[in-house]
C-alpha positions in Angstrom: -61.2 -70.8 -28.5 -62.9 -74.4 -28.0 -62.3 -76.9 -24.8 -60.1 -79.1 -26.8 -57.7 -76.0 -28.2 -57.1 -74.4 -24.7 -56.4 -78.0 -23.9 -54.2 -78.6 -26.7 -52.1 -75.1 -26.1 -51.4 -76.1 -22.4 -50.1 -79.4 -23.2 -47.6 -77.6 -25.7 -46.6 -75.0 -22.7 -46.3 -78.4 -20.9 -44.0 -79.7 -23.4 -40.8 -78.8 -21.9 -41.4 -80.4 -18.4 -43.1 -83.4 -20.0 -39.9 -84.1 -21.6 -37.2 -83.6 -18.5 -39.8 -86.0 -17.5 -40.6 -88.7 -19.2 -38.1 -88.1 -22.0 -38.7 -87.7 -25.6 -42.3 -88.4 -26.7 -45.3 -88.0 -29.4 -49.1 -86.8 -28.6 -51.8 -89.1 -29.6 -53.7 -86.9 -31.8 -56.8 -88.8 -31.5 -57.0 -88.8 -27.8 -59.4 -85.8 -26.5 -61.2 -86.6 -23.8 -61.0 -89.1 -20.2 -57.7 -88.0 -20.3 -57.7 -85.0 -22.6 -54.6 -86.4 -23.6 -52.1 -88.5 -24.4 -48.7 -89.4 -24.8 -46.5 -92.3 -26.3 -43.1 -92.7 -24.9 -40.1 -92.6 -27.9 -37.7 -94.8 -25.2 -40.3 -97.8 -24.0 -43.6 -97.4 -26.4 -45.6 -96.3 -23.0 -48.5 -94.8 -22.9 -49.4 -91.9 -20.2 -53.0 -90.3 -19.7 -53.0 -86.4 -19.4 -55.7 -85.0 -17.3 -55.4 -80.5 -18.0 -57.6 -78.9 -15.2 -57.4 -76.0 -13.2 -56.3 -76.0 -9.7 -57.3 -72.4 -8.7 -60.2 -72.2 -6.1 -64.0 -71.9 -6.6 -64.7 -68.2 -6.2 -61.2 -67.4 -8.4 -63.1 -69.5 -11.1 -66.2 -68.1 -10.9 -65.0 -64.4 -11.2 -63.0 -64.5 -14.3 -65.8 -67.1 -16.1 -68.6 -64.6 -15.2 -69.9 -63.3 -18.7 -71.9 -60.7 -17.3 -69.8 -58.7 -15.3 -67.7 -56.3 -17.0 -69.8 -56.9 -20.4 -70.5 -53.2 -20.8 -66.5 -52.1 -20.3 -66.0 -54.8 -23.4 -68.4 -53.7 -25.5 -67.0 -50.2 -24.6 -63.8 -51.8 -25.8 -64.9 -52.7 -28.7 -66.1 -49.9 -29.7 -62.8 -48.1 -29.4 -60.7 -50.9 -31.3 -63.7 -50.2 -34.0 -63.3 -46.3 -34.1 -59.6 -46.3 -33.2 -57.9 -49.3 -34.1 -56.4 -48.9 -31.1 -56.8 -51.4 -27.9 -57.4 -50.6 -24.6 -54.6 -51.3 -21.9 -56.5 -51.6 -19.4 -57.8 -54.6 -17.7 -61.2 -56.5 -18.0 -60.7 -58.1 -14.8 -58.1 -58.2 -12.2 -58.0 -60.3 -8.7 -55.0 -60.6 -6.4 -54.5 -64.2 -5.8 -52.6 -65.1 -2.7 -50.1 -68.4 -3.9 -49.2 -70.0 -0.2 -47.5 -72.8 -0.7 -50.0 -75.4 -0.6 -52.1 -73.9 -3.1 -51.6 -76.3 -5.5 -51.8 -79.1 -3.5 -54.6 -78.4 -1.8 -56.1 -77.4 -5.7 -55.6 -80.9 -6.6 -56.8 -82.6 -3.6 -60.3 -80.9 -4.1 -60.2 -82.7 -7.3 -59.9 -86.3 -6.0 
């Protein structure tokens, strides 16, 4: 899936708390990028930007976006679906990510 999909699929999941919000709205379709989004108000005509990032930390990042590790295991998985047609049920990755409660603050103010 592209950059501006994943994007697009978060800002539906999003929809829900968007709206107990800012109320009722439509997404600007044409708006992709600086925001990634954007939204027009049904109640006032307003405008808001949408900025979709990821607040999880550095290392966390790195892990799950490595390619290389754990490429063998998928091909391996592959391979199965292929001769099976079954999937595997077992993890590519897995990490145990400790949520205190400033994790998502302190997420955002790295981003500042």
């Amino acid at each position: 899936m592209d950059k501006f999909s994943e994007e697009r699929k978060i800002l539906e999941l999003t929809k829900p708390l968007l709206v107990e919000l800012y109320g009722h709205f439509n997404i600007v379709p044409e708006q992709a990028d600086r925001p990634d989004a954007a939204i027009v108000l049904d109640a006032t005509g307003g405008k808001i930007g949408i900025e979709i990032t990821s607040v999880d930390g550095q290392e966390i990042q790195q892990y799950f976006n490595d390619e290389k590790f754990g490429k063998d295991f998928k091909l391996e998985q592959v391979g199965e679906l292929i001769a099976s047609g079954r999937h595997s049920n077992r993890p590519d990755k897995k990490a145990s990510i400790s949520f205190p409660n400033s994790y998502i603050v302190s997420g955002i103010l790295k981003k500042i």
